[in-house]
N, C-alpha and C positions, 0 to 999 in steps of 0.2 A: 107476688107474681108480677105486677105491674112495675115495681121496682127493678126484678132483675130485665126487662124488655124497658127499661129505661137504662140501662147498664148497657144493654146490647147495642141499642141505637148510639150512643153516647162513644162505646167504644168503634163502633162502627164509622162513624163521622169523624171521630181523632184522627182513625189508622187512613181513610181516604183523604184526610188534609196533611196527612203529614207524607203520603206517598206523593201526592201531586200540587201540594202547594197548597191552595186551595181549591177548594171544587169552581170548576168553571160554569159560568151563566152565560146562558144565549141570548142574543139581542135581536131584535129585528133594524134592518140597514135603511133606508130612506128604498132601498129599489126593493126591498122585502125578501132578501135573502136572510138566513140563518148565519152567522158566524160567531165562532167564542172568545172568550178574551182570552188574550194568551195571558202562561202563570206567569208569577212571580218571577221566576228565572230568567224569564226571557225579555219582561220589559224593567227589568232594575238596573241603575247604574251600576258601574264599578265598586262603588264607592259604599253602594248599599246594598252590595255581594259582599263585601272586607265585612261589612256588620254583621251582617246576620252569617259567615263566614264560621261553620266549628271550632275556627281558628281565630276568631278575629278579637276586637277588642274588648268584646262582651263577655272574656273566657282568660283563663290564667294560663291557656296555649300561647297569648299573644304579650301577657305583661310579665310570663317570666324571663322572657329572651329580654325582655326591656330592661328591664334590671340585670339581668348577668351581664350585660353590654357594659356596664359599670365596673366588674372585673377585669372584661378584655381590657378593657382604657386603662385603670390602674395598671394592670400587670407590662400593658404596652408605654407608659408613662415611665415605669423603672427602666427602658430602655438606656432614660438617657443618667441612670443613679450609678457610682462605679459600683464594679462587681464585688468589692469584699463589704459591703452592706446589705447585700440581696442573700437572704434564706434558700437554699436547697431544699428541706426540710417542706417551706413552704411552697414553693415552685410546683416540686414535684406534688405536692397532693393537687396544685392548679390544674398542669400535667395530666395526673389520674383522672380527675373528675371529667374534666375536656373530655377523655378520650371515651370513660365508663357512659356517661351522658348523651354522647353523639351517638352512641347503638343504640341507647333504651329510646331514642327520637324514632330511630326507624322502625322500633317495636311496637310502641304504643297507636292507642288508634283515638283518635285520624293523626296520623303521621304528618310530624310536624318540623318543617324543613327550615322554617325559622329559626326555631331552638335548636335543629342538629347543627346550623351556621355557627352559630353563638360559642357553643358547645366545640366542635370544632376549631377555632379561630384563638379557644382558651384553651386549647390542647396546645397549639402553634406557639403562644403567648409562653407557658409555662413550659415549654422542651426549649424554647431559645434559651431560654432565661436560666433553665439546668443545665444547659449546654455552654451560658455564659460561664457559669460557674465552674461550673469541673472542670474547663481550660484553663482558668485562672488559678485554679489548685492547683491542678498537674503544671503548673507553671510553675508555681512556688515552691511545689518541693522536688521539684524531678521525678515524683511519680505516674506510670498511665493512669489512663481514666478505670479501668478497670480495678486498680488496684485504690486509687481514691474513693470508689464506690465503697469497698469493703472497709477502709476506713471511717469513712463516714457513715456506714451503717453501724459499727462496732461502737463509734461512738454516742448514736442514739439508743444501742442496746444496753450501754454500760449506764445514760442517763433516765433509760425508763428502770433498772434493774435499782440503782439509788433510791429511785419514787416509789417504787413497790418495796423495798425495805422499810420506809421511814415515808410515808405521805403526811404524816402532820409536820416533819421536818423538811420535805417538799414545796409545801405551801407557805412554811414560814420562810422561807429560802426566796420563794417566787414574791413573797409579799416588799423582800431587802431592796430585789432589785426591781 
Protein backbone atom coordinates (compact mmCIF):
# COMPACT_ATOMS: atom_id res chain seq x y z
CA UNK A 1 0.00 0.00 0.00
CA UNK A 2 2.62 2.57 0.93
CA UNK A 3 4.31 1.81 -2.30
CA UNK A 4 1.66 2.38 -4.61
CA UNK A 5 0.97 6.22 -2.51
CA UNK A 6 4.53 6.53 -3.29
CA UNK A 7 3.68 5.89 -7.05
CA UNK A 8 1.09 8.51 -6.76
CA UNK A 9 3.14 11.22 -5.07
CA UNK A 10 5.87 10.53 -7.58
CA UNK A 11 3.73 10.68 -10.37
CA UNK A 12 2.04 13.56 -9.25
CA UNK A 13 5.18 15.67 -8.87
CA UNK A 14 6.51 14.49 -12.58
CA UNK A 15 3.23 15.51 -14.21
CA UNK A 16 3.29 19.30 -12.25
CA UNK A 17 7.03 19.64 -13.26
CA UNK A 18 6.56 18.83 -16.49
CA UNK A 19 3.31 21.11 -16.93
CA UNK A 20 4.97 24.09 -15.46
CA UNK A 21 8.48 23.82 -15.45
CA UNK A 22 9.18 23.40 -12.20
CA UNK A 23 7.13 23.99 -9.27
CA UNK A 24 7.62 27.54 -8.17
CA UNK A 25 8.86 28.76 -4.54
CA UNK A 26 7.86 31.83 -2.76
CA UNK A 27 10.36 34.10 -1.35
CA UNK A 28 9.84 36.76 1.01
CA UNK A 29 11.32 40.55 -0.55
CA UNK A 30 13.42 42.84 1.78
CA UNK A 31 9.65 44.99 2.07
CA UNK A 32 7.98 41.46 3.01
CA UNK A 33 5.93 41.02 0.12
CA UNK A 34 5.24 37.37 -1.34
CA UNK A 35 6.51 36.97 -5.02
CA UNK A 36 7.51 33.67 -7.10
CA UNK A 37 10.11 33.07 -9.27
CA UNK A 38 9.25 33.09 -12.69
CA UNK A 39 9.87 29.43 -14.69
CA UNK A 40 12.23 28.33 -16.72
CA UNK A 41 10.72 29.82 -19.92
CA UNK A 42 10.69 32.93 -18.91
CA UNK A 43 14.06 33.58 -17.43
CA UNK A 44 16.37 31.45 -20.10
CA UNK A 45 18.30 32.73 -22.80
CA UNK A 46 17.79 32.00 -26.41
CA UNK A 47 20.38 29.89 -26.48
CA UNK A 48 19.20 27.68 -23.51
CA UNK A 49 15.57 27.46 -25.21
CA UNK A 50 17.55 25.91 -28.70
CA UNK A 51 18.77 23.19 -25.92
CA UNK A 52 16.27 22.17 -24.15
CA UNK A 53 14.24 22.92 -27.51
CA UNK A 54 12.19 19.18 -28.74
CA UNK A 55 14.03 20.19 -31.51
CA UNK A 56 17.23 21.11 -30.58
CA UNK A 57 20.69 19.65 -30.42
CA UNK A 58 19.93 17.12 -27.84
CA UNK A 59 17.42 15.31 -30.40
CA UNK A 60 18.16 13.81 -33.97
CA UNK A 61 15.18 16.50 -35.07
CA UNK A 62 18.16 18.89 -35.05
CA UNK A 63 21.34 16.58 -36.42
CA UNK A 64 19.42 15.02 -39.27
CA UNK A 65 18.95 18.17 -41.26
CA UNK A 66 22.80 18.65 -40.35
CA UNK A 67 23.74 15.82 -42.17
CA UNK A 68 21.23 15.97 -45.21
CA UNK A 69 22.84 19.62 -45.74
CA UNK A 70 25.71 17.43 -47.04
CA UNK A 71 23.44 16.19 -49.85
CA UNK A 72 22.12 19.52 -50.66
CA UNK A 73 26.00 20.66 -51.17
CA UNK A 74 26.87 17.65 -53.13
CA UNK A 75 23.95 17.58 -55.44
CA UNK A 76 24.44 21.73 -55.66
CA UNK A 77 28.41 21.16 -56.20
CA UNK A 78 27.43 18.94 -59.62
CA UNK A 79 26.13 22.24 -60.74
CA UNK A 80 29.22 23.13 -61.98
CA UNK A 81 29.96 18.95 -63.45
CA UNK A 82 28.88 18.79 -67.48
CA UNK A 83 25.51 17.19 -67.85
CA UNK A 84 26.42 13.78 -69.59
CA UNK A 85 28.26 12.75 -66.17
CA UNK A 86 25.21 13.38 -63.91
CA UNK A 87 22.77 10.33 -63.24
CA UNK A 88 19.02 10.73 -63.87
CA UNK A 89 18.39 7.59 -62.17
CA UNK A 90 20.00 9.23 -59.28
CA UNK A 91 18.88 12.73 -59.33
CA UNK A 92 15.51 11.83 -59.56
CA UNK A 93 15.33 9.36 -56.36
CA UNK A 94 17.34 13.01 -54.83
CA UNK A 95 14.12 14.64 -56.29
CA UNK A 96 11.73 11.88 -54.71
CA UNK A 97 13.14 11.82 -51.42
CA UNK A 98 13.24 15.97 -51.14
CA UNK A 99 9.81 16.17 -51.95
CA UNK A 100 8.38 12.51 -49.85
CA UNK A 101 10.53 13.97 -46.81
CA UNK A 102 9.30 17.70 -46.70
CA UNK A 103 5.43 16.31 -46.09
CA UNK A 104 6.42 13.64 -43.40
CA UNK A 105 8.18 17.07 -41.63
CA UNK A 106 4.94 18.67 -41.56
CA UNK A 107 3.41 15.29 -40.22
CA UNK A 108 5.37 14.41 -37.51
CA UNK A 109 5.34 15.83 -34.15
CA UNK A 110 6.76 18.38 -33.04
CA UNK A 111 7.02 19.62 -36.47
CA UNK A 112 10.05 20.22 -37.78
CA UNK A 113 10.78 23.23 -40.12
CA UNK A 114 14.41 22.69 -40.20
CA UNK A 115 14.32 19.34 -41.75
CA UNK A 116 11.21 20.22 -44.02
CA UNK A 117 14.01 23.28 -45.41
CA UNK A 118 16.71 20.65 -45.91
CA UNK A 119 14.21 18.35 -47.33
CA UNK A 120 12.87 20.87 -49.51
CA UNK A 121 16.00 22.70 -50.99
CA UNK A 122 17.06 18.74 -52.04
CA UNK A 123 13.87 18.51 -53.89
CA UNK A 124 15.16 21.93 -55.71
CA UNK A 125 18.79 20.33 -56.00
CA UNK A 126 17.65 17.12 -57.59
CA UNK A 127 14.59 18.51 -60.24
CA UNK A 128 17.46 21.03 -61.48
CA UNK A 129 19.63 18.57 -62.04
CA UNK A 130 16.79 16.23 -63.79
CA UNK A 131 15.83 18.99 -65.49
CA UNK A 132 19.63 19.46 -66.48
CA UNK A 133 19.54 16.38 -67.95
CA UNK A 134 16.45 15.71 -70.09
CA UNK A 135 17.50 19.06 -71.84
CA UNK A 136 20.60 17.61 -72.68
CA UNK A 137 18.90 14.49 -74.07
CA UNK A 138 16.19 15.96 -75.92
CA UNK A 139 19.07 17.90 -77.26
CA UNK A 140 21.05 15.07 -78.40
CA UNK A 141 18.68 13.18 -80.09
CA UNK A 142 15.76 15.39 -81.20
CA UNK A 143 13.52 13.94 -78.89
CA UNK A 144 10.71 15.75 -76.16
CA UNK A 145 11.12 15.44 -72.78
CA UNK A 146 8.23 13.26 -72.62
CA UNK A 147 9.32 10.93 -74.85
CA UNK A 148 12.92 10.72 -73.36
CA UNK A 149 11.29 9.84 -70.13
CA UNK A 150 9.76 6.62 -71.55
CA UNK A 151 12.97 5.91 -72.92
CA UNK A 152 14.86 6.13 -70.14
CA UNK A 153 12.49 4.33 -68.05
CA UNK A 154 12.30 1.39 -70.71
CA UNK A 155 15.70 1.26 -70.44
CA UNK A 156 15.95 0.75 -66.53
CA UNK A 157 13.02 -1.79 -67.04
CA UNK A 158 15.04 -3.80 -69.69
CA UNK A 159 18.21 -3.43 -67.06
CA UNK A 160 16.32 -4.57 -63.89
CA UNK A 161 14.48 -7.41 -66.18
CA UNK A 162 18.47 -8.79 -67.01
CA UNK A 163 19.04 -8.77 -62.92
CA UNK A 164 16.07 -10.63 -62.27
CA UNK A 165 16.95 -13.24 -64.92
CA UNK A 166 20.47 -13.97 -63.86
CA UNK A 167 21.41 -11.85 -60.42
CA UNK A 168 24.63 -13.91 -59.84
CA UNK A 169 25.49 -12.77 -63.43
CA UNK A 170 24.38 -9.26 -62.31
CA UNK A 171 26.75 -9.04 -59.66
CA UNK A 172 29.57 -10.56 -61.57
CA UNK A 173 28.83 -7.99 -64.17
CA UNK A 174 28.70 -5.06 -61.52
CA UNK A 175 31.99 -6.69 -59.76
CA UNK A 176 33.96 -5.96 -64.01
CA UNK A 177 33.06 -2.73 -63.85
Amino acid sequence: MSFRAGLRFFNAFRQQAANTGKPTRAYSSAAGTNASIPGPAQSQSRFQQLLSSPVGPKTVHFWAPIMKWGLVLAGAADFARPVESLSLSQNGALMATGLIWTRWCFVIKPRNLFLASVNFLLFCVGATQVSRILLWQQAQKGDTIPEEIKKAGKQEGRELEAIAKDPKGAIENAKKV
